[in-house]
N, C-alpha and C positions, 0 to 999 in steps of 0.2 A: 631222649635227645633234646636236647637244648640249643639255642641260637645267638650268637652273639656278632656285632661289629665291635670292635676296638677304632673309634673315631679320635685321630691323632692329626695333628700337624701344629706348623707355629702358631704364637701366640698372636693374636687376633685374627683369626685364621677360619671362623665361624664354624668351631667348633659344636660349642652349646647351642647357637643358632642353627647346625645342620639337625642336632637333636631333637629340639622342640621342634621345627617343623617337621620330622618323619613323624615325630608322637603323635602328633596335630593333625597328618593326613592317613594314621594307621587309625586312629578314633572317628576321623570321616568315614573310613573304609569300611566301622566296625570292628576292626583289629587290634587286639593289646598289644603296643610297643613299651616294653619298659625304658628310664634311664637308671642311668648309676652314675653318682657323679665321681670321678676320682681326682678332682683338682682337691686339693687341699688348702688353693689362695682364693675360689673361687668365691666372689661376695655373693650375687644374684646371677639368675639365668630364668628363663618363658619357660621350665617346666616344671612339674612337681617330681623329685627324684623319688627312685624306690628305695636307695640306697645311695646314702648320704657319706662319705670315706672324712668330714669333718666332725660325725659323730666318734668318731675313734682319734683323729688328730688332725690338726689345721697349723699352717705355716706358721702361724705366731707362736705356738707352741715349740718348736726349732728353732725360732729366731730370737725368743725372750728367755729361752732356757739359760742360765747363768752358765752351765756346764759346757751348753755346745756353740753357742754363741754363731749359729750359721746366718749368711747372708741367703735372701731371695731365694740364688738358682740353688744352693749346697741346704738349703732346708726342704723346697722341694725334691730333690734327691731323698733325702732322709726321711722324709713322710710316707714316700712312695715304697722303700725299703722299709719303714715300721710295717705297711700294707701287707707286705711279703711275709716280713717274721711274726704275723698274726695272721693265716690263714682261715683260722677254726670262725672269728671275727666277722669277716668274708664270705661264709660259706654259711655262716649262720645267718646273713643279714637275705643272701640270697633265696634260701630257703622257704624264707617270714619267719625263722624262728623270733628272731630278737632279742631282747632283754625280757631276763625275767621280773618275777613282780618284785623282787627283792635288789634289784637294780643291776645286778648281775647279769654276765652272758648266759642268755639258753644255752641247751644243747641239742644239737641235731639226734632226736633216738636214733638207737640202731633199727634197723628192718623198716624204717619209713622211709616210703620213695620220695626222691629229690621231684618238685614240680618237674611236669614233661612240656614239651615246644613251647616255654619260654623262649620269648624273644627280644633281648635285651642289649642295648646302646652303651656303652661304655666312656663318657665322656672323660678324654686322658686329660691331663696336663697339659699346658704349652712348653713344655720344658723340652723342645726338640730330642736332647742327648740321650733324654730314656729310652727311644726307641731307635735312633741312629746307629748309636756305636757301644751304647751301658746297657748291661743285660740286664735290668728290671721288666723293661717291656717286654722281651720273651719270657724271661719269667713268670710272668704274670698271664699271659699266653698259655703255656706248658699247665700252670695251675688250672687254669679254668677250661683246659681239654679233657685234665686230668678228673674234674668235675662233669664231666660228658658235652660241655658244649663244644660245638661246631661254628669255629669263626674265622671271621675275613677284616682283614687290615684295612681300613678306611684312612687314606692321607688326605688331606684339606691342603689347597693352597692358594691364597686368594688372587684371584683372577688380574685383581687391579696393577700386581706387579709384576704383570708375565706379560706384559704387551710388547715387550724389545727382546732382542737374542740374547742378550747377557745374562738377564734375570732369568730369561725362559729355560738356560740352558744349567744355571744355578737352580733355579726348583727340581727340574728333573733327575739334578747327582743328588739331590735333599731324599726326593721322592725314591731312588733305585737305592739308597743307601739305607732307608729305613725297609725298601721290600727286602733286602740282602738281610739285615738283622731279624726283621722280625717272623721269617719262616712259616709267613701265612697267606693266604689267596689274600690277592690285596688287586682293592679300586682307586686308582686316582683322584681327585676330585680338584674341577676348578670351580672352586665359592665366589661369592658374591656377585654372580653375570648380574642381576637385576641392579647392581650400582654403577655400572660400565655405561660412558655414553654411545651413542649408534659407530661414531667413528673409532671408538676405542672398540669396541666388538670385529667391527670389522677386520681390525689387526687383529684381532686375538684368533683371527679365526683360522690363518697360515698356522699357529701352534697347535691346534685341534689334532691333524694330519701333518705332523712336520715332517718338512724334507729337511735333517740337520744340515746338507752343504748349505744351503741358501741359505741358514739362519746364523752359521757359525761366519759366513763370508759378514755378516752383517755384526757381527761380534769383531771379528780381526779387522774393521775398516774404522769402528767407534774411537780406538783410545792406538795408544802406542802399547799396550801394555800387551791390548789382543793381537797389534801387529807382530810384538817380539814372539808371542806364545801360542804363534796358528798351528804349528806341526800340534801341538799339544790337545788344543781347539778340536782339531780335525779328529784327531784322535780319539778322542771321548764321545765327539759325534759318531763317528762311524760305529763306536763302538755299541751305542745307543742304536743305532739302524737296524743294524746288523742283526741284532739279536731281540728286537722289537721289543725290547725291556720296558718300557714306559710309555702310558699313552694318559691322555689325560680325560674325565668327560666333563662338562659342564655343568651348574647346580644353580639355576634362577629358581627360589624360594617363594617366587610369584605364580611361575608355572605348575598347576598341579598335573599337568601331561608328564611335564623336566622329571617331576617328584618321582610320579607311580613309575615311568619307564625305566629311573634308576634305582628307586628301592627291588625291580620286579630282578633288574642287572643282577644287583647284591645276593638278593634270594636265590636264583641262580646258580649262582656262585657258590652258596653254603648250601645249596639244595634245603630249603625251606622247603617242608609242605609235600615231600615226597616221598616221606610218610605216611602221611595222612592215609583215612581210610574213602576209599571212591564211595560217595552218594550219587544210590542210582536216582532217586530221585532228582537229581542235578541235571539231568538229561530226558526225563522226561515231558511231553508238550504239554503246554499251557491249558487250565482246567477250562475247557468252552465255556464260553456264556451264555446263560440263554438264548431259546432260539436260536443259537450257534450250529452250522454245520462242521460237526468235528472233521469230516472227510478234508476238508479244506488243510486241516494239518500235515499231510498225508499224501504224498502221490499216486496219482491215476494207477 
């Protein structure tokens, strides 16, 4: 078995920055976190990928091509659908097979086991629509369960523009729209808390635990727009209550409490580690010291 996040949401949305800090605090822990990068526009990022999705094609390659002639968002579509109709690609890079010496794709032998509790970060695209409403992100899903991993949907959305009811109440059809697509245990995520000031925190903190009436009342009182459109408001809220579809947790990149309590969430969730095999030495007492009275370990 295998483990994976798919780490999704909009662009600038601290993505690659949620990446390299899990890698950063799985390497304090002693623990191998891998990444995989699948931006395709992506220039730099704080980690060293294992797997790189611009060794096989990068947006200039869609957008310079004479033939297809795509802008921005319709080349990253298309990059992300080459990813697709080259799985072997994929499955080889994940492996370690590689390229061989001859510059060619390896090939995965038969009867050789796929690496086991790999635990690998998938950093998507900002390109929201592949996972909202365009099947490539389940696709891509389906593929890599179908390769034995076990994964959980990671949404990102930064905290700096959730602090009023409008926005809050726009991230969470973002957020319930991409869990309805993409058909996997899925964690919310509010990014960047460490750039909020104290009194922007303190607003953010009624969305933590939302009550939608109170929030959506503060929607229908902002514009004429949420006055005309409160039955509608009210509606999506409730509907959100109701059914306790989205919740969000918070991600200060400063805090390594924030970090470990939320990686331990995730884990969790995809049941990391509960496989594993019990060491009994894991529970056995501390070897005495000298002149140590071992009874001291030990009750009367």
């Amino acid at each position: 078995m295998r483990y994976g996040q798919l780490v999704m949401g909009p662009a600038g949305s601290g993505k690659s920055t949620y990446c390299a800090t899990m890698q950063r605090h799985g390497h304090d822990d002693k623990r191998l976190i891998k990444v995989v990068n699948l931006d395709p526009a992506a220039e730099r990022f704080d980690y060293q990928p294992f797997v790189d999705i611009r060794d096989l094609i990068q947006l200039d390659d869609a957008m310079e091509d004479e033939e297809l002639h795509y802008g921005p968002n319709g080349g990253l579509v298309f990059c992300v659908e080459y990813l697709l109709e080259n799985p072997d690609w994929l499955k080889n890079q994940l492996c370690g097979v590689g390229d061989g010496d001859d510059g060619e794709e390896g090939e995965v032998e038969a009867g050789v086991e796929e690496p086991d509790d790999d635990y690998i970060l998938f950093d998507m695209p900002g390109q929201i629509e592949l996972y909202s409403h365009l099947n490539a992100g389940r696709q891509l899903a389906k593929l890599l369960e179908s390769w034995d991993f076990r994964l959980c949907s990671v949404f990102l959305v930064d905290s700096q523009f959730m602090i009023d009811g409008a926005k809050f109440l726009s991230g969470t059809m973002a957020a319930l729209s991409v869990m309805a697509n993409m058909e996997l245990p899925h964690v919310n995520i509010l990014s960047k808390m460490d750039l909020l000031s104290k009194t922007s925190r303190g607003q953010l903190d009624k969305y933590l635990e939302p009550d939608p009436q109170a929030l959506l009342g503060e929607v229908s009182n902002e514009s004429s727009w949420g006055r005309k459109y409160r039955k509608l408001s009210e509606t999506i809220g409730l509907l959100i209550e109701d059914f306790s579809l989205v919740r969000f947790t918070p991600l200060n990149i400063n805090d390594e409490e924030n970090i470990a309590d939320l990686l331990l969430m995730i884990d969790n969730v995809i049941q990391f580690g509960e496989d594993a095999d019990v060491r009994t030495r894991d529970f056995d007492p501390p070897e005495p010291e000298e002149d140590d009275d071992p009874d001291k370990y030990y009750g009367e």
